[in-house]
C-alpha positions as CSV (number, residue, x, y, z in Angstrom):
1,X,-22.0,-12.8,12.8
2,X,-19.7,-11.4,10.2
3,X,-16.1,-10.6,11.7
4,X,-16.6,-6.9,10.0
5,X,-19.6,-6.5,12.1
6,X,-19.6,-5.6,16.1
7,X,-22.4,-6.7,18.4
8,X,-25.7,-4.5,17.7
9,X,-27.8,-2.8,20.4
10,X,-31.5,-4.4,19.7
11,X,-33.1,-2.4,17.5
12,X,-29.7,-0.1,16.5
13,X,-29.8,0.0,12.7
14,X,-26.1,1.2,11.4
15,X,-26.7,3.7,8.5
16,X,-25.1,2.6,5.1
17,X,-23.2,4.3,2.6
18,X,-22.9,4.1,-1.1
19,X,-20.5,1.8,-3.4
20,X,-19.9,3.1,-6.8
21,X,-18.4,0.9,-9.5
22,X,-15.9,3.1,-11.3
23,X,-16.2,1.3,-14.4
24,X,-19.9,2.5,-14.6
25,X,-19.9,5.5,-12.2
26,X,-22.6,4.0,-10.8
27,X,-23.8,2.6,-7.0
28,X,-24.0,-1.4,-7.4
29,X,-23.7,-1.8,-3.6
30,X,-24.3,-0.1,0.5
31,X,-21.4,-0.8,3.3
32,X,-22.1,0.2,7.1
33,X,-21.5,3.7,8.0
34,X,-20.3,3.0,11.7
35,X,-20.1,5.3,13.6
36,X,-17.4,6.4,16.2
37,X,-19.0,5.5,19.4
38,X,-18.9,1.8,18.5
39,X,-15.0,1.3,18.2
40,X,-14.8,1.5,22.2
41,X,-17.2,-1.9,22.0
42,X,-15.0,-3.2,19.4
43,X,-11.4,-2.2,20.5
44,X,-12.8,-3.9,24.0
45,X,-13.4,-7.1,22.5
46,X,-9.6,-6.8,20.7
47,X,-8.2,-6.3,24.1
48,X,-10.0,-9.4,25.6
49,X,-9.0,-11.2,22.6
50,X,-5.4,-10.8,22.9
51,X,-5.4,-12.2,26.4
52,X,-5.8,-15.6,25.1
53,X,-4.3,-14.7,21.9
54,X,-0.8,-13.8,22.7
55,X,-0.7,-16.6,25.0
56,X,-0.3,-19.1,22.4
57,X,2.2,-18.9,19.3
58,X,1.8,-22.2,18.2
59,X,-2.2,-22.2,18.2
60,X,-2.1,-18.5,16.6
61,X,0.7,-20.2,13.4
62,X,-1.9,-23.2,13.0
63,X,-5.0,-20.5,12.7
64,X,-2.9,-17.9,10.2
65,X,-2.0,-21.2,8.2
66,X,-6.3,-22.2,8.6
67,X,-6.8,-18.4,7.4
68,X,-4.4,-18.7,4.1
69,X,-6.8,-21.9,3.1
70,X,-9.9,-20.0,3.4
71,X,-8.8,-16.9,1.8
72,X,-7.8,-19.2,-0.8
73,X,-10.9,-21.1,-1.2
74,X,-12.9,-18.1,-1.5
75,X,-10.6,-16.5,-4.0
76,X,-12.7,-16.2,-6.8
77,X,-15.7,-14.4,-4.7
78,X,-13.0,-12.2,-3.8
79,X,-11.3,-11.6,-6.5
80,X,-14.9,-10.3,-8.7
81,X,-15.5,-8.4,-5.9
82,X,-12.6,-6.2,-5.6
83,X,-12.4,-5.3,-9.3
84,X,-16.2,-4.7,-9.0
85,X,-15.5,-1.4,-6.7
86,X,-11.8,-1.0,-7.1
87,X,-11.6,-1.2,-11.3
88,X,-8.5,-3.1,-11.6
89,X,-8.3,-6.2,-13.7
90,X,-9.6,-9.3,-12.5
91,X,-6.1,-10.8,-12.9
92,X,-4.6,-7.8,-11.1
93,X,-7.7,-8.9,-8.2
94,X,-6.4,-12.4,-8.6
95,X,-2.7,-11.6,-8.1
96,X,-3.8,-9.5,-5.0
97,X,-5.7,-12.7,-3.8
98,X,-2.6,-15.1,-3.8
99,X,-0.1,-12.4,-2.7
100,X,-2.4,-11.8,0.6
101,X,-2.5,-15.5,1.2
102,X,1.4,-15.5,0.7
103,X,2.0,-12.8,3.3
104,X,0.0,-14.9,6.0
105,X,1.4,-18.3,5.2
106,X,4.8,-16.3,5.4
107,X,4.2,-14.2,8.6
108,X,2.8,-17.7,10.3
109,X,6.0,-19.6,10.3
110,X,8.1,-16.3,12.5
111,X,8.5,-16.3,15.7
112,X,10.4,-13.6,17.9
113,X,13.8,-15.2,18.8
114,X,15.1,-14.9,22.7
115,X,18.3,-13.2,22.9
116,X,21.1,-13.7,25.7
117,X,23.6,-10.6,26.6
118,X,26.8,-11.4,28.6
119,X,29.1,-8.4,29.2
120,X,30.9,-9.8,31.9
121,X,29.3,-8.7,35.3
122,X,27.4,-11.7,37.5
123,X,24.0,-11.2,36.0
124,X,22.9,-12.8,32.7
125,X,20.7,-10.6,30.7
126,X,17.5,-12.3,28.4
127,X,16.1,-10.3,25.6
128,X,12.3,-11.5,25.5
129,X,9.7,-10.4,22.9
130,X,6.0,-9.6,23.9
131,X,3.3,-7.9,21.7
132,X,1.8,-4.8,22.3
133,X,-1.6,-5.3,22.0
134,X,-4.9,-4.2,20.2
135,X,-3.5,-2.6,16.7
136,X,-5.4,-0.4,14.3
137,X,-4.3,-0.1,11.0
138,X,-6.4,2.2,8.5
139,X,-5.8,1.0,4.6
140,X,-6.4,2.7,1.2
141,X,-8.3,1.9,-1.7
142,X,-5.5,1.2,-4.4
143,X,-4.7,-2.5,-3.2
144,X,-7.7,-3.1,-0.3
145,X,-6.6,-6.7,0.4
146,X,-2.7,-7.0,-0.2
147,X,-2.4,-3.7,2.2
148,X,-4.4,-5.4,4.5
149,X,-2.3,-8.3,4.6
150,X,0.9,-6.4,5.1
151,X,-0.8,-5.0,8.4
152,X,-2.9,-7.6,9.7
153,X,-0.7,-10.6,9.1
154,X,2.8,-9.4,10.9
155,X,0.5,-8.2,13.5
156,X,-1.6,-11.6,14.2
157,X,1.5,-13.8,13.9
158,X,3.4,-11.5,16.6
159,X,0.3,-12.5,18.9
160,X,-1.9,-8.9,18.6
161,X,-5.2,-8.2,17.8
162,X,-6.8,-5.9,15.4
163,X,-9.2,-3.2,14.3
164,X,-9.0,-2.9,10.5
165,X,-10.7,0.1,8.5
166,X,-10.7,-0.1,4.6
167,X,-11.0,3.1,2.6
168,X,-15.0,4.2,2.3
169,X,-14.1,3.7,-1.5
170,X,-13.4,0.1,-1.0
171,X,-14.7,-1.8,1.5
172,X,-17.0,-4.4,0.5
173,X,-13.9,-7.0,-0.8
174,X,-12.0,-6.0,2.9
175,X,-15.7,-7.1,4.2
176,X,-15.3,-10.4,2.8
177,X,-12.4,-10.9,3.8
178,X,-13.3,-10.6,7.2
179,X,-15.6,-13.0,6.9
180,X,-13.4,-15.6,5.4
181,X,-11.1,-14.9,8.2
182,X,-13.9,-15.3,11.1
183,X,-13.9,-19.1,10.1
184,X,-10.0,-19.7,10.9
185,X,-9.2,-16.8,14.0
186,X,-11.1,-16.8,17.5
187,X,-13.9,-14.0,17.8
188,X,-12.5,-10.4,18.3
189,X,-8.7,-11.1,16.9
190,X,-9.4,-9.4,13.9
191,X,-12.7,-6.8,13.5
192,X,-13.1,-4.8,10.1
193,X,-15.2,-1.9,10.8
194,X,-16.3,0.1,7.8
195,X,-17.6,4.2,7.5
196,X,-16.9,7.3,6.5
197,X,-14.6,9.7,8.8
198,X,-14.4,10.8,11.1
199,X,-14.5,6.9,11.9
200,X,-10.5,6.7,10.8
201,X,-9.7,9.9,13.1
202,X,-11.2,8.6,15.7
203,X,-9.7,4.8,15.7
204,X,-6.4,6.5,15.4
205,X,-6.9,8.3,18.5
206,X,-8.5,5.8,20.9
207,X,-7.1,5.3,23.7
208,X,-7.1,1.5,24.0
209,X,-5.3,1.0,20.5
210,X,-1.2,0.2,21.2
211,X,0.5,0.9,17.3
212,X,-1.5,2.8,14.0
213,X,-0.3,1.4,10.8
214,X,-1.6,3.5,8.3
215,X,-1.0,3.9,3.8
216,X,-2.0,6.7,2.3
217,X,-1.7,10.3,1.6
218,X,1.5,12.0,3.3
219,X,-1.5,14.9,4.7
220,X,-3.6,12.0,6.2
221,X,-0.4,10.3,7.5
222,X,0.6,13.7,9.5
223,X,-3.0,13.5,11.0
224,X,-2.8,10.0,11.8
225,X,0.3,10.5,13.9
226,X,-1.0,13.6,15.3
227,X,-3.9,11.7,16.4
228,X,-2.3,8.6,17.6
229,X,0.1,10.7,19.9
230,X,-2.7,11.5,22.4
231,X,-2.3,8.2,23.0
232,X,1.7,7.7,22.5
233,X,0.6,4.5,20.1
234,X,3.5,4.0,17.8
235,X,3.2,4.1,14.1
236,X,3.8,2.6,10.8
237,X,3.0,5.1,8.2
238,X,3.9,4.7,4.3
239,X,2.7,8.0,3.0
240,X,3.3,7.8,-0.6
241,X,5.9,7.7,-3.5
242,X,7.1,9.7,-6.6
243,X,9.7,7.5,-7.7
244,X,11.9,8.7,-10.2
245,X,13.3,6.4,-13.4
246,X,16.4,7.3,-14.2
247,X,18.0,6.1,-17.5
248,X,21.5,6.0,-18.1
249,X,22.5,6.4,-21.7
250,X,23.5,3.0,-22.4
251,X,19.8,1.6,-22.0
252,X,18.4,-0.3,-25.2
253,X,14.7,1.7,-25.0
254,X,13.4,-1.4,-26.7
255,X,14.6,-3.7,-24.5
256,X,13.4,-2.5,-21.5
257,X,9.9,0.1,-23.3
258,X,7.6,-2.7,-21.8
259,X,8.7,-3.3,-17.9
260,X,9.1,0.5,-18.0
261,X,5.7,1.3,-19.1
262,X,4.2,-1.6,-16.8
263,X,5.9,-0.1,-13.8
264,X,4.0,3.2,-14.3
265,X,0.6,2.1,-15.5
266,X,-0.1,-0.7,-13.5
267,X,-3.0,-0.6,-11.8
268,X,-3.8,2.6,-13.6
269,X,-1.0,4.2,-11.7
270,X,-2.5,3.9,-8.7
271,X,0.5,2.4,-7.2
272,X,2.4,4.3,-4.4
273,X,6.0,2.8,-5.3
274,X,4.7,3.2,-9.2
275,X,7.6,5.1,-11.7
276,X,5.8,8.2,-11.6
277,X,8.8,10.5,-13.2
278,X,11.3,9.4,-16.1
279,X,14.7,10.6,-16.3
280,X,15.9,9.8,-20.1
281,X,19.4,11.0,-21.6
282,X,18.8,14.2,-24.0
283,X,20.0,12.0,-27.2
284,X,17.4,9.5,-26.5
285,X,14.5,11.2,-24.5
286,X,12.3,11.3,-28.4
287,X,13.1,7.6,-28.8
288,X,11.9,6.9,-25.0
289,X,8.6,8.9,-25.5
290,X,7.7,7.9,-28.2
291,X,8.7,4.0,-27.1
292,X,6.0,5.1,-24.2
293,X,3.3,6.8,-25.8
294,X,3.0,4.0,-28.6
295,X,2.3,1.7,-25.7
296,X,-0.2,4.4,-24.3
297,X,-2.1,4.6,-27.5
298,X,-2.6,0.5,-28.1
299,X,-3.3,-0.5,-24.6
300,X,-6.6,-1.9,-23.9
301,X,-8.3,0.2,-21.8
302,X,-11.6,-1.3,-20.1
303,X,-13.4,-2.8,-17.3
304,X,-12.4,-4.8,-15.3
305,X,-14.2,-7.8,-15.8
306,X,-13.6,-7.5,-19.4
307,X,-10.9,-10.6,-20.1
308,X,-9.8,-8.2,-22.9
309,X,-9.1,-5.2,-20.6
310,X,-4.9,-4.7,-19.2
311,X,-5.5,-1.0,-18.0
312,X,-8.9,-0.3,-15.9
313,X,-10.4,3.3,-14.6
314,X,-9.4,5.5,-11.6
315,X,-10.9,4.0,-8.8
316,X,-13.0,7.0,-7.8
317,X,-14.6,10.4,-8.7
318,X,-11.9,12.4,-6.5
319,X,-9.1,10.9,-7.7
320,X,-10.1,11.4,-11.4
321,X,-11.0,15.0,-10.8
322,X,-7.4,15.4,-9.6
323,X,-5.7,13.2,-12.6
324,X,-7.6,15.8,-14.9
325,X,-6.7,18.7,-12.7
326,X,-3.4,17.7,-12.8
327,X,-2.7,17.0,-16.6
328,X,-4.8,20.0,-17.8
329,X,-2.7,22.5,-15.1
330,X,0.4,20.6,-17.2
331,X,-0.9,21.1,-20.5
332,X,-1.6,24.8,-19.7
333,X,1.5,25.5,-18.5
334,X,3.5,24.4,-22.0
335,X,3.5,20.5,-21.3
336,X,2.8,18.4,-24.7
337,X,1.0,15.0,-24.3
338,X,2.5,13.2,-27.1
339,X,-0.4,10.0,-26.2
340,X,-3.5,10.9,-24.0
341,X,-4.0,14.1,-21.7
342,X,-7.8,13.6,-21.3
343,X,-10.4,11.7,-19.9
344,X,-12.3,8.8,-22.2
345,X,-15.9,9.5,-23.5
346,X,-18.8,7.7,-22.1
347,X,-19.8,6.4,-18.5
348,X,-17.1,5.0,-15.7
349,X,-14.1,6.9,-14.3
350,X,-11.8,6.2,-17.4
351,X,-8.8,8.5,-18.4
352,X,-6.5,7.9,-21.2
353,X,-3.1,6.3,-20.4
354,X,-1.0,10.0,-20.7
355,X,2.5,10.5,-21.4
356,X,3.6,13.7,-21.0
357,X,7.0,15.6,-22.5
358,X,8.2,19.1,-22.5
359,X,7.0,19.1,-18.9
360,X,8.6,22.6,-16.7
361,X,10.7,20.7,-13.9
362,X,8.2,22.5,-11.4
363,X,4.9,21.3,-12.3
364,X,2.8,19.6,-10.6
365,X,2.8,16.0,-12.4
366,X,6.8,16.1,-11.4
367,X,7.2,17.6,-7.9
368,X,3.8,15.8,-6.4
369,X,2.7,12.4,-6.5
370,X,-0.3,12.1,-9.4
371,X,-1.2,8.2,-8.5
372,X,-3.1,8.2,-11.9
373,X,-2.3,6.8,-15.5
374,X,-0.4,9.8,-16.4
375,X,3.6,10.1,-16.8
376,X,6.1,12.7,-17.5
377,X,9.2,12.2,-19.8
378,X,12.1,14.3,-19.0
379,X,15.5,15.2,-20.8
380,X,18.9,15.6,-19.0
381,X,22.0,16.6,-20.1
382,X,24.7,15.2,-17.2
383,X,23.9,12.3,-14.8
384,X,24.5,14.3,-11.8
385,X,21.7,16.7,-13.3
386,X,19.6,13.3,-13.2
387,X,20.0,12.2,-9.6
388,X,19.2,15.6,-8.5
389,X,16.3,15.9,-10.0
390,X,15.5,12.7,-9.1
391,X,16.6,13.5,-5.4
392,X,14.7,17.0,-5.3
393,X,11.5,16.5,-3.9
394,X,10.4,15.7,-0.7
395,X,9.1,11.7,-1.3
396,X,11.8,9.3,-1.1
397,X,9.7,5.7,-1.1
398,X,11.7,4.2,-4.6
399,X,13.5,4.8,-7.1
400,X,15.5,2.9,-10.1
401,X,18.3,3.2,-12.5
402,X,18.0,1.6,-15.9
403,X,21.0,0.4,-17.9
404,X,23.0,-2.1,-19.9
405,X,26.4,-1.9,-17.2
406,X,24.9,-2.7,-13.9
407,X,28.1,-2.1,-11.9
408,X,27.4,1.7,-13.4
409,X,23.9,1.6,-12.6
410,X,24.1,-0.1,-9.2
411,X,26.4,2.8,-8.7
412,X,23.9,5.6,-9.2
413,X,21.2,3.4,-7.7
414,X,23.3,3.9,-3.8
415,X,23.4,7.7,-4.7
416,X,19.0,7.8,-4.7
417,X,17.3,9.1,-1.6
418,X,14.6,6.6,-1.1
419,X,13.9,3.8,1.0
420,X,14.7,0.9,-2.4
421,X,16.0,1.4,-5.5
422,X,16.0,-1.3,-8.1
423,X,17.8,-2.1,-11.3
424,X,16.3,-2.6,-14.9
425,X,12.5,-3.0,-12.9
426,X,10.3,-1.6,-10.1
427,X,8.7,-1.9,-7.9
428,X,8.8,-5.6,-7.1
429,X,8.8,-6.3,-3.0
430,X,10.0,-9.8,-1.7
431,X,8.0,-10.7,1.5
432,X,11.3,-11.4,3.2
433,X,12.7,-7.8,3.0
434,X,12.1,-4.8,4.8
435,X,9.9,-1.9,3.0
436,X,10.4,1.7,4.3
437,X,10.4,5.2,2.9
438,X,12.8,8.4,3.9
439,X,11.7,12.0,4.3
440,X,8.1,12.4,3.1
441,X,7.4,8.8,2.2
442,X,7.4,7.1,5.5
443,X,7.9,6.4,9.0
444,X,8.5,2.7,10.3
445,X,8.9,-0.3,8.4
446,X,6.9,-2.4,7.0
447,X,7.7,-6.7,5.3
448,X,10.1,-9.5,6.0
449,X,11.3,-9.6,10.0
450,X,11.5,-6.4,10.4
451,X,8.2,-5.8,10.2
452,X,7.1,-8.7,12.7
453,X,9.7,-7.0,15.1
454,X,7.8,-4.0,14.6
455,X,4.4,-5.3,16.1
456,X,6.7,-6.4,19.5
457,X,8.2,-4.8,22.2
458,X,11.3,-5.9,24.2
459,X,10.9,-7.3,27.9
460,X,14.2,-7.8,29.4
461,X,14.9,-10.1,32.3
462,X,18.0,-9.9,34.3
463,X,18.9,-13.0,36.4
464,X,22.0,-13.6,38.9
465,X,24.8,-15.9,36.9
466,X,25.2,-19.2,39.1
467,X,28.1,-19.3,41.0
C-alpha cells in the first residue's frame, strides 16, 4: 500500500480532487480528497510507529541514508512529475530532487549530544534529548519536495514520526515521494495524506499531534498556531518574505544585473526568501531598470518541460489572479512597467516577467509579499532612507546589500531586520545553518542543528556525585 495512503474501510471509496497543469490550465491528473475523520487512524498508526522508532538512532540513520538512495533512484519520475503540476523548469525539478536527498543524507548523520552540568553542589546534572513524538507539518506548493524535506528529515532523524499534507495544488509529486520513502522507513513513520481543507485545519488541531511545522501565507500561519494551541503542540512557522535589495552606490549594475534578476524571478517568483523589492541609488536607479527589464523582455518564458524554457507559469489560477490584481492595482495607481505588466496570450497560467518603476512607496507590490514574476525598482536619495524602507514593513525573512566595498556593505547588511541577510546574492541556504524569520516572517527555526534540536525536548536526570 502506498505510504500516502491510510488503511481503507472495505468498500470506503475516498473522493478525488482535480490536478491542473498550469502550463495548459488544464486537469491532467485526480489526488484523494481525505477527509478529516481519517487523520485519527493515521496519527494512531504515527504514534505506534514512534514507539519502536525513537528507540533506535542507529537503525533510523541507516533507513534515512536507504531513503536518500531511493529518492535518488526515482529522480527522474520525480522530477517530470513536479514540473508537470507545479510549472517550474524541469532543471529547477531536478535541483529540488538532489537538494531533498541532500537534506536527508545530512539530517541522518546528527545525533542529539548528552550534556553534563556541574555547579558545585553533590548532585551531577545530565542533559538528555528525547523526541516528541507524532509531528504534522503542512507544506506549500512553490517547492512541494525540498519543503518537505526541511520538515520531514530533521524530524525522522530526531526519532519522530510524521503526518505530511502537501498543498491541494501540488500533491501528486509529494505522493510519490511517499512512496519512494515506504520502501526504506518502517510502516506509519512517515504518512502523506492529501485533500482539500479543512483537512490542514483539522491535522493542525488533533490532539495526538506533538509540533506543527507549517510554510506558507503569514494569514494561514496565524490559523495554524491558533489551531495547534488547543493542543499546546509547538510550532515551526515560516510565513513568508518580502526581502528587500538594497544597492549601495558603488555597485557595477552590470556585474551583478544577472544574480539580481535570478534572485527575483526564479521559480517565477514564487520563492518566499525571493528579492521581491529593489532599493537602487537615485543616480543609477534608470541604469538598474533598464539592466532588469532587458533581462525581463529576452527571457524564455515556457513550459516546463520545454528544454528551451528558464522562466515557467504561476503555479495556479489564484495566485495568477492575484499577480494581475496586483500589477494592474500598481499600474493604476501611477506605476510604469518599463518590461511586462500583463498576463501572456494563449492557454496555461503565464504572466510576463514585470519590472515595475515609479512605484508609490505604499503600494501593494512593495508593502506585501506578491510571490509572482513581478518586481518593483525603487530610487533613494540617502542610505539611511534605504534601510528604512527596506526595514518598514512587517516581513523580516531576508534581505541583502549589493556592493563593490563589502566591509561597507556588510555594514548595512547588520543594520536589516530579517532573520539573513546576504552580500552580492540571495537567497542561498547552507543545510548546516539555521533559517528563521523576525516579526511577520516566522516563528521557530528551521536547517542545520538547530533545527534537529527543534524536533527534541530536554529530559534532565539528576544523580548523587559519588563520594
Amino acid at each position: 500500500m502506498p505510504a500516502s495512503e491510510p488503511d481503507r474501510v472495505p468498500g470506503h471509496r475516498t473522493p478525488r480532487f482535480a490536478v491542473v497543469d498550469p502550463a495548459t490550465g488544464e486537469i491532467f491528473d485526480e489526488a484523494p480528497d481525505q477527509q478529516p475523520d481519517e487523520l485519527d487512524g493515521v496519527v494512531d498508526r504515527a504514534h505506534r510507529a514512534w514507539r519502536s522508532w525513537r528507540a533506535a538512532p542507529a537503525a533510523r540513520a541507516t533507513a534515512l541514508h536507504g531513503a536518500a538512495e531511493a529518492v535518488e533512484a526515482a529522480g527522474d519520475d520525480l522530477a517530470r512529475l513536479l514540473t508537470r503540476e507545479q510549472g517550474k523548469p524541469l532543471a529547477e525539478s531536478y535541483a529540488e530532487v538532489a537538494r531533498t536527498v541532500a537534506r536527508l543524507r545530512y539530517f541522518a548523520d546528527l545525533a542529539p549530544r548528552t550534556r553534563r552540568i556541574t555547579d558545585g553542589r553533590p548532585v551531577g546534572s545530565e542533559i538528555r534529548w528525547r523526541p516528541l513524538g507524532p509531528v504534522a507539518a503542512i507544506v506549500p506548493w512553490n517547492f512541494p519536495l525540498q519543503l518537505a524535506a526541511a520538515k520531514f528529515a530533521p524530524a525522522l532523524a530526531a526519532g519522530n514520526t510524521m503526518v505530511l499534507k502537501p498543498s491541494p495544488f501540488t500533491p501528486l509529486a509529494t505522493r510519490l515521494l511517499g512512496s519512494v520513502l515506504a520502501t526504506a522507513l518502517p510502516e506509519g513513520v512517515l504518512t502523506v495524506v492529501t485533500g482539500r481543507e479543512p483537512l490542514g485545519a483539522r491535522l493542525a488541531s488533533h490532539p495526538g499531534i506533538r509540533h506543527v511545522t507549517f510554510t506558507g501565507s503569514v494569514p494561514t500561519g496565524r490559523a495554524v498556531a491558533e489551531a495547534a494551541a488547543a493542543s499546546l503542540a509547538r510550532v515551526t512557522l515560516e510565513r513568508g518574505g518580502n526581502d528587500a535589495a538594497v544597492l549601495l552606490d558603488d555597485v557595477e549594475v552590470d556585474r551583478i544585473a544577472d544574480r539580481l534578476f535570478w534572485a527575483a524571478f526564479r521559480n517565477c517568483g514564487q520563492v518566499c526568501m525571493a528579492v521581491k523589492r529593489v532599493y537602487a541609488p537615485a543616480r543609477l536607479h534608470a541604469e538598474v531598470v533598464e539592466a532588469l527589464a532587458q533581462r525581463a523582455r529576452t527571457v524564455a518564458v515556457g513550459a516546463g518541460l520545454d528544454p528551451d524554457t528558464r522562466l515557467g507559469p504561476v503555479c495556479n489560477a489564484p495566485q495568477l489572479a492575484r499577480v494581475e490584481q496586483v500589477t494592474k492595482q500598481d499600474l493604476g495607481d501611477g506605476a510604469r512597467a518599463a518590461a511586462g505588466g500583463h498576463r501572456l496570450d494563449g492557454p496555461g497560467y503565464f504572466f510576463a516577467p514585470t519590472v515595475l518603476t515609479d512605484v508609490p512607496p505604499d503600494s501593494p507590490v512593495v508593502t506585501g509579499e506578491q510571490f509572482g514574476p513581478v518586481l518593483p525598482v525603487l530610487p533613494y536619495r540617502s542610505l539611511d532612507e534605504a534601510v528604512d524602507a527596506a526595514n518598514g514593513t512587517a516581513f523580516g525573512l531576508g534581505g541583502s546589500v549589493w556592493g563593490t566595498d563589502l566591509d561597507r556593505a556588510e555594514a548595512v547588511a547588520g543594520r536589516l531586520e530579517c532573520g539573513t541577510a546576504w552580500i552580492n546574492h540571495h537567497a542561498e541556504l547552507s543545510l548546516a545553518q539555521p533559517f528563521a524569520g523576525v516579526k511577520d516572517s516566522g516563528v521557530g527555526v528551521a536547517g542545520g542543528p538547530w533545527g534537529f534540536y527543534g524536533n527534541l525536548r530536554p529530559f534532565v536526570v539528576h544523580r548523587p556525585q559519588e563520594a
